[in-house]
C-alpha positions in Angstrom: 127.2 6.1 62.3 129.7 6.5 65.4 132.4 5.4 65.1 134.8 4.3 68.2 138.6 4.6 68.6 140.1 1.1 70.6 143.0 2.8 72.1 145.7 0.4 73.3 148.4 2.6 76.0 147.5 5.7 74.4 148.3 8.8 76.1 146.1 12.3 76.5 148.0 14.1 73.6 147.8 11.4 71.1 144.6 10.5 71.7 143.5 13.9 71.8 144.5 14.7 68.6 141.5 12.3 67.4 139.1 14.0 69.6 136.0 15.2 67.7 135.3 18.1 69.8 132.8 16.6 71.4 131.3 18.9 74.2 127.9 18.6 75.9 128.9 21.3 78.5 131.1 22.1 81.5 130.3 19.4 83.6 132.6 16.8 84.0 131.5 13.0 82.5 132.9 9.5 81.3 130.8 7.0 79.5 132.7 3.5 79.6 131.5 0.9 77.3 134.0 -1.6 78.2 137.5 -2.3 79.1 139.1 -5.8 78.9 142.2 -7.3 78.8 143.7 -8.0 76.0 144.7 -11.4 76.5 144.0 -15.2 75.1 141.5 -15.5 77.7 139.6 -12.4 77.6 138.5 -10.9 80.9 136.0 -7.6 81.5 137.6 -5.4 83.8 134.6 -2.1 83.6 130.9 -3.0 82.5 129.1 -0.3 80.7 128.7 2.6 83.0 128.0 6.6 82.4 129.6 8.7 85.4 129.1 12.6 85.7 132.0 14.3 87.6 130.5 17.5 88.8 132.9 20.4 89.1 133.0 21.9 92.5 132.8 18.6 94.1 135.5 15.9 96.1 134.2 12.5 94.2 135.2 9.0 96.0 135.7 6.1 93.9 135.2 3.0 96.2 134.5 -0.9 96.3 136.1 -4.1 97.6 139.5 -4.9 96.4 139.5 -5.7 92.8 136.3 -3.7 91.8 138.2 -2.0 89.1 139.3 1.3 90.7 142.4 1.9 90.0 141.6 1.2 86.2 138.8 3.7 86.4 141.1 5.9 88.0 143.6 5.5 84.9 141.0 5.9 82.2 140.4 9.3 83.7 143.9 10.4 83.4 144.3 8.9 79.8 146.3 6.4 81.1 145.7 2.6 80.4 147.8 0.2 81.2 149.4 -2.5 79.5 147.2 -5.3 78.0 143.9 -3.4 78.5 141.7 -2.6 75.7 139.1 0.3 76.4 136.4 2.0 74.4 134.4 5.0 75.9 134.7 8.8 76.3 136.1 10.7 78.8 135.5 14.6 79.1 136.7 16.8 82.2 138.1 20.1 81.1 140.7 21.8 82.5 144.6 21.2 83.2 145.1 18.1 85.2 147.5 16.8 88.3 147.4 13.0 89.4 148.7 11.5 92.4 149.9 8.1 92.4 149.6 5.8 95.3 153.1 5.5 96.2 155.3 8.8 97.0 157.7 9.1 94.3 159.7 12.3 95.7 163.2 13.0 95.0 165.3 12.2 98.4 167.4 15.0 98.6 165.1 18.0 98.6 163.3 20.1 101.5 159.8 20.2 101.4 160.2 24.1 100.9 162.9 24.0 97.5 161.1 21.1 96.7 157.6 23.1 96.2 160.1 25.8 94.6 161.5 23.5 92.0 158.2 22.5 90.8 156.8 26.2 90.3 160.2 26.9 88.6 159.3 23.9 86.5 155.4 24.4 86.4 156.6 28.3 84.9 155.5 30.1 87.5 157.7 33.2 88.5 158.7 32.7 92.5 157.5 36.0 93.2 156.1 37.1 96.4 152.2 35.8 95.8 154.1 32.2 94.8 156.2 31.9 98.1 153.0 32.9 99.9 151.0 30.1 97.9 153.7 27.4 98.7 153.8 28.6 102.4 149.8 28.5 103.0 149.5 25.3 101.0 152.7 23.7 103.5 150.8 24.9 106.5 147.8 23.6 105.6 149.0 20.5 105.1 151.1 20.5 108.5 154.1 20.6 106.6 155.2 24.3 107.9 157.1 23.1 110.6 159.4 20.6 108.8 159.5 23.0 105.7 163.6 22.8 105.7 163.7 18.8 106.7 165.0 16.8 103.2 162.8 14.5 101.7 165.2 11.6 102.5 165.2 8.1 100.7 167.2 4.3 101.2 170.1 6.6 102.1 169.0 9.2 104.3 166.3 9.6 106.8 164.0 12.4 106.6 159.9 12.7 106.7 157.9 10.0 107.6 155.5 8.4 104.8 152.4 10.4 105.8 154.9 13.7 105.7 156.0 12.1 102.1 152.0 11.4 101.4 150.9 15.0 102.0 154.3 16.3 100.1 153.0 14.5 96.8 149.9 16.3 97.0 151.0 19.4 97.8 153.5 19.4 95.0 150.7 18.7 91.8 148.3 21.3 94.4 150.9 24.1 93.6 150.2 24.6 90.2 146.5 24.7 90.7 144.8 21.8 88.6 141.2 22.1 88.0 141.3 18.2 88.0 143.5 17.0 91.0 143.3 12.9 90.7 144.6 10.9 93.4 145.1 7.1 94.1 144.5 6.2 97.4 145.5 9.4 98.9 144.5 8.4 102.7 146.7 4.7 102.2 149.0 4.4 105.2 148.8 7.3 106.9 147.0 7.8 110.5 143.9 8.8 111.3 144.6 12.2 111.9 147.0 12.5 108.7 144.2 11.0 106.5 141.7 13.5 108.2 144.3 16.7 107.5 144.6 15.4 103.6 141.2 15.0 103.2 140.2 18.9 105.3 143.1 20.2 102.9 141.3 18.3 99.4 137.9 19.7 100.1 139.4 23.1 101.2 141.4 23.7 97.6 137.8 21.9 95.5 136.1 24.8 96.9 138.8 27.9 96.6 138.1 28.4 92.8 135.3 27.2 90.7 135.5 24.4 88.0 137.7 22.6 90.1 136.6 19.2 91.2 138.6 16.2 92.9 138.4 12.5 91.7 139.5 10.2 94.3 140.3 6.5 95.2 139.4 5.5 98.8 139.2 1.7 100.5 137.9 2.3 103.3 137.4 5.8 104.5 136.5 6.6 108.5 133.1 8.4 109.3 134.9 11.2 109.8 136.5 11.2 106.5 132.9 9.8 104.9 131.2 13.4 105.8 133.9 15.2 103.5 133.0 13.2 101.0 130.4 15.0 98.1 129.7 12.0 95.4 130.5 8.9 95.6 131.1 6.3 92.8 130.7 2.9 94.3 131.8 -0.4 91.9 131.5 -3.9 92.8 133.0 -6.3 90.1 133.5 -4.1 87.1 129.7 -3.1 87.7 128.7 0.5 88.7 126.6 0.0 91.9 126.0 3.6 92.8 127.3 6.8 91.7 125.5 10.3 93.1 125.5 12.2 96.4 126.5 10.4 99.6 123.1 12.1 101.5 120.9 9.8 98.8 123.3 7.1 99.4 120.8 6.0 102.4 117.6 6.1 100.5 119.3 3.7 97.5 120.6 1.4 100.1 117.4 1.3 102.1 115.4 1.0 99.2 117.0 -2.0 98.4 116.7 -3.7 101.9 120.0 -2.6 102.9 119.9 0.4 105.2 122.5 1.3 107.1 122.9 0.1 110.4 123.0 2.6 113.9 126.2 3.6 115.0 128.0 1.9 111.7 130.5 3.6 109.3 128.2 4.2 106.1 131.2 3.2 104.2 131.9 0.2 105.4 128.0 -0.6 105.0 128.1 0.0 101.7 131.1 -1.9 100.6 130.6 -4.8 102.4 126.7 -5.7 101.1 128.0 -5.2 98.1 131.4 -7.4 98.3 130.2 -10.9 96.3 133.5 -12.3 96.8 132.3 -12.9 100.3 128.1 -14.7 99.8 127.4 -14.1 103.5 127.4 -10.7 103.5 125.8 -9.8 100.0 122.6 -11.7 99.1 122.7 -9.7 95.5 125.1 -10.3 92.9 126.8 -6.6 91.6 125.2 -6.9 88.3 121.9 -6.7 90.7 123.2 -4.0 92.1 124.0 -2.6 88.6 120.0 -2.9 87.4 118.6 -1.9 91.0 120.5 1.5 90.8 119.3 2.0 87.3 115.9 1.5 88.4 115.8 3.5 91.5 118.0 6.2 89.7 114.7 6.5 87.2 112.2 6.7 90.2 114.2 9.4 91.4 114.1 11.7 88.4 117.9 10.9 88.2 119.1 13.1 85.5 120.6 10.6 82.5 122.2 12.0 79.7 122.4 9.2 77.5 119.5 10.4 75.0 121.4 13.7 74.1 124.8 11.8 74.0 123.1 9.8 71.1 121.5 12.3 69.2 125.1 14.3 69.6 127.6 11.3 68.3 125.7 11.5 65.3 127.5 14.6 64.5 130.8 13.1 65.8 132.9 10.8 63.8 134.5 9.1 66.7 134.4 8.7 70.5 137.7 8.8 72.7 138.9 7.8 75.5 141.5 10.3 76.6 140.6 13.5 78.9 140.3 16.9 77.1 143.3 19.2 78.2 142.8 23.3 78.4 145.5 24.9 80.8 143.8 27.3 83.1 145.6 29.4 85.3 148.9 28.4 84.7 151.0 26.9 82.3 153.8 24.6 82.6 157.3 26.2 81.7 158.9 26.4 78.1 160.9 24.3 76.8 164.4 26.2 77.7 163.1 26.6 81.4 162.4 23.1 81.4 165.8 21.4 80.4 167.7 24.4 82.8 165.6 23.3 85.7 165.9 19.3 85.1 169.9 20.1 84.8 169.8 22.1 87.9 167.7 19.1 89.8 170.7 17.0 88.3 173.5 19.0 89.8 171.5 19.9 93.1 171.7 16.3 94.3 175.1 16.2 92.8 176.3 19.1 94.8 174.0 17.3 98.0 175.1 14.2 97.6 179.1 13.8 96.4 179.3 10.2 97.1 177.0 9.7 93.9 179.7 10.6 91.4 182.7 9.9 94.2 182.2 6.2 94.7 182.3 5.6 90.8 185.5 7.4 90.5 187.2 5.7 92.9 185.6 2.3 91.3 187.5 3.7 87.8 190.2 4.4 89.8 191.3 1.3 90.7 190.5 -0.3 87.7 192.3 1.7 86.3 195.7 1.1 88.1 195.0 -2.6 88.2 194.4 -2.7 84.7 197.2 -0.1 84.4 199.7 -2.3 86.3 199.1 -5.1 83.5 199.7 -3.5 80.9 202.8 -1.8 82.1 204.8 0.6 79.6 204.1 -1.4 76.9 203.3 2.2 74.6 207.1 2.2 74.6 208.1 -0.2 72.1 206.9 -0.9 68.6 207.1 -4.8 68.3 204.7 -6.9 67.0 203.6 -8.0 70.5 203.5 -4.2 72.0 201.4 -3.6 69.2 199.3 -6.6 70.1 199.1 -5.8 74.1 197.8 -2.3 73.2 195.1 -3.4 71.1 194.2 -6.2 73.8 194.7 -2.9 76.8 192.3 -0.9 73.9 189.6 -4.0 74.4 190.0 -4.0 78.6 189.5 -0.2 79.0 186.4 -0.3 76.6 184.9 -3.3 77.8 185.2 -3.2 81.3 185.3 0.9 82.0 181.8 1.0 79.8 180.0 -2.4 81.4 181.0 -0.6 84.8 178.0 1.8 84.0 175.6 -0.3 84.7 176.3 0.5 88.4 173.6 3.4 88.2 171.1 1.3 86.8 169.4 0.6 89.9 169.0 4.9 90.5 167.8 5.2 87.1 165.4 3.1 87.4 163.8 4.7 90.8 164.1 8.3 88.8 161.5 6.8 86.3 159.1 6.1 88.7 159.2 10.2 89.0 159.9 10.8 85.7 156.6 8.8 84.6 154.7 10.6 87.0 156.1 14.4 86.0 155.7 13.4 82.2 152.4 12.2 83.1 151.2 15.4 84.6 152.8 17.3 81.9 155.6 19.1 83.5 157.7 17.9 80.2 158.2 16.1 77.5 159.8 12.5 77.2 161.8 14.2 74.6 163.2 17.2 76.9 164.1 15.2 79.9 166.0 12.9 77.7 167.5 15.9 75.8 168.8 17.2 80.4 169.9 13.8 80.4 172.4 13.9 77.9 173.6 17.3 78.9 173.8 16.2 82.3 175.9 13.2 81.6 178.5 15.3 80.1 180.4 16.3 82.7 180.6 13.3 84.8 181.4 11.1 81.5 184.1 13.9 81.5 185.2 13.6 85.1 185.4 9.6 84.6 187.2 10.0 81.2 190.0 12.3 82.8 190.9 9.7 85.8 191.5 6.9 84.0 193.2 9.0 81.2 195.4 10.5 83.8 196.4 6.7 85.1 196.3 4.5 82.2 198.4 6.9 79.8 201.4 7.2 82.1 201.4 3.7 83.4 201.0 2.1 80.3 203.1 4.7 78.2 200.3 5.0 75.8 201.4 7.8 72.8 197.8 9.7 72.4 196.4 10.7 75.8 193.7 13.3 73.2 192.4 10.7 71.9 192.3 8.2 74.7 190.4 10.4 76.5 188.1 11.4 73.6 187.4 8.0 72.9 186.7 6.8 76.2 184.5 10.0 76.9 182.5 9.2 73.8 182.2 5.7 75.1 180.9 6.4 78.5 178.1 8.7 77.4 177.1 5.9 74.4 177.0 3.7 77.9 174.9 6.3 79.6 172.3 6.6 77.0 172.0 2.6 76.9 171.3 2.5 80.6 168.3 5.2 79.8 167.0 3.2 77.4 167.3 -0.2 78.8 165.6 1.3 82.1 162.4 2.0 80.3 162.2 -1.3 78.7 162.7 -3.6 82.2 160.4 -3.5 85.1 164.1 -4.3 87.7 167.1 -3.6 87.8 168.9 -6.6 87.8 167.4 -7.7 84.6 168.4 -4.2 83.1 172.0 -5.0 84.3 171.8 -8.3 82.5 170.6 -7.0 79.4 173.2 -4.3 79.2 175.7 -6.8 79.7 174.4 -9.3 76.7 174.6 -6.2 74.5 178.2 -4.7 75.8 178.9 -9.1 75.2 177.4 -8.7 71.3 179.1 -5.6 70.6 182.7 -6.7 71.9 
């Protein structure tokens, strides 16, 4: 008997370690039996479905908003998000790259040392066959001539969001995925920068073999629809269609559907099969489901469910996570990885002063205000100096520590690009957290030093060593509180206000 893992947020390497080896052959597949959330009310988000993913091949997952895309999408890259229970198998060899839907891309790059940081951190050597990779793969994404523009971000401008859109996939292109996922890759961009992705996504499928692209799409233009190999069409959690878009026509047709002249097939096809709109579908999508099932059999449609049976009996479980073998190339070791995280650190640092500038001067002035009130009182050994220091020991820890919750905002738009870099397996939680310590170091130090140099002389204070020891130790216990409040809180300002209850509890 079969046995089935529920996995619950699971990622690729936990999961994977359950994996039963399970292997019907190259081919790319993922059998869901259902995915629901995990909530009083339960709702079905996926319907039994069984999806091949041929290799070679640019496969567009579509349907009408809230057809369960995205979460098929996320299944596929071992990701499931919060409150979603899943159980089903998912097997697509090779090393994997995803996507997301919105850009997250460091501000202070160029698209050029951008593409070179990754293949540092990717371990590639930037040899000459690398700077020719990142050069061909710029200019075929129209990126050549803005190769030395920064990124830019809230703070400074730089390439517009299509320039931005094609960036993100020529970063996770570089290191040459065998399965490139990407959500909504055409989303904002014109018609002609949708068309260039797209040329670019079935050029790279096609350079090596074993590669194959898995896609989300909303509503792709005719032009875009002819690039398109398979096409996995959901309506409701249901699987409508999935095949080749050339029998796309007969299915449709066969169901009293065909396409009409001079119409995007796309939109056809979504739109008969929308049933949150009656008009323009006269089928329900679990119709839909049982009509492609039928016609599927009366076109010789190659099923593999019989040998999947026959083969779980040998298996002790089923998973729900994506097989991983690198091909190619490997991501960097674990010393390459922290130096190039620490080097990213200091780069926008170095690029951007006003980072670290505007929180000394913040310190700064504390300082001297809280300086100017406790005035010289190191220089006397009363009862009441010895009071007033242990009330000016309270002040500099309180309010020079709360004052780092000034970063939290920045923190918290570095884990949107942390998430996706862990995700895609550039490095481990554990390493970037390990850069992030080192990194905080020196400006911790830097902080430490300016208010040391103020509040000892003002205040006469008889250990300046340990002042500045202690407040040093301080500032970087406040640093790695920040971290760890950031990953708990979806915004900043109710990171900030967390911080501060704990800073309250603690003092």
């Amino acid at each position: 008997m079969t046995n089935e893992i529920c996995v619950e947020n699971s990622s690729p390497s936990e999961a994977g370690k359950n994996s039963p080896g399970f292997l019907l052959d190259n081919r790319g597949h993922a059998i869901i039996q259902q995915v629901v959330t995990n909530d009083k009310v339960t709702k079905t988000i996926l319907r039994p479905m069984d999806i091949a993913f041929p290799d070679g091949k640019l496969t567009a997952i579509m349907g009408p908003s809230g057809c369960g895309k995205s979460t098929l999408l996320d299944l596929l890259t071992g990701s499931i998000a919060g409150g979603l229970v899943a159980r089903g198998e998912v097997f697509l060899p090779g090393k994997n790259a995803y996507v997301p839907q919105g850009d997250r891309l460091h501000g202070f790059y160029t698209c050029h040392s951008y593409m070179r940081h990754y293949a540092r951190l990717s371990g590639m050597k930037l040899d000459e066959a690398t700077n020719q990779r990142i050069d061909d793969i710029l200019e075929d994404l129209g990126l050549a001539a803005h190769k030395d523009t920064r990124v830019g971000d809230m703070f400074l401008s730089g390439l517009s969001g299509g320039q931005k859109r094609r960036l993100s996939v020529a970063l996770e292109a570089l290191s040459n995925p065998q399965n490139l996922f990407l959500d909504e890759p055409t989303s904002g961009l014109d018609a002609e920068s949708a068309y260039q992705v797209m040329k670019y996504l079935h050029k790279y499928v096609q350079e090596s073999p074993g590669r194959r692209i898995i896609l989300t799409i909303h509503q792709p233009s005719s032009f875009i629809w002819q690039m398109l190999d398979n096409v996995v069409l959901l309506s409701k959690g249901f699987l409508v269609y999935q095949g080749s878009t050339k029998k796309m026509e007969s299915f449709f047709e066969s169901c009293g559907f065909p396409t009409p002249d001079e119409y995007n097939p796309a939109d056809h096809y979504v739109t008969v099969t929308n049933d949150d709109f009656k008009a323009s579908s006269k089928q329900d999508p679990e119709s839909w489901a049982s009509n492609f099932q039928t016609w599927s059999q009366n076109q010789n449609y190659t099923r593999r469910s019989s040998s999947i049976k026959s083969s779980r009996k040998n298996s002790t479980r089923s998973i729900l996570v994506m097989e991983q073998n690198p091909i190619e190339t490997k991501r960097g070791d674990v010393f390459n990885q922290i130096i190039e995280l620490v080097r990213r650190y200091f780069t926008n640092i170095l690029l951007n002063p006003g980072i670290i500038g505007v929180r000394v001067v913040m310190y700064a002035m504390l300082a001297l205000i809280i300086g100017a009130l406790f005035w010289k009182i190191g220089d006397v050994s009363t009862y009441t100096s010895i009071q007033s220091r242990i009330a000016l020991a309270f002040f500099c820890a309180a309010f020079f520590v709360f004052m780092s919750v000034a970063v939290m905002p920045f923190i918290l738009i570095e884990r949107g690009i942390v998430e996706k870099e862990v995700r895609n397996g550039y490095y481990h939680p554990a390493i970037y957290q390990l850069a992030q310590a080192i990194n905080s170091i020196p400006g911790c130090a830097l902080l430490a030093l300016v208010t040391t140099l103020i509040i000892v002389p003002m205040t006469g204070f008889r250990e300046p060593y340990l002042y500045f020891l202690t407040m040093l130790l301080a500032l970087m216990n406040a640093e790695a509180l920040n971290q760890l409040v950031s990953y708990m809180v979806p915004h900043f300002i109710i990171g900030i206000a967390l911080v501060a209850g704990v800073r309250i509890l603690n003092n």
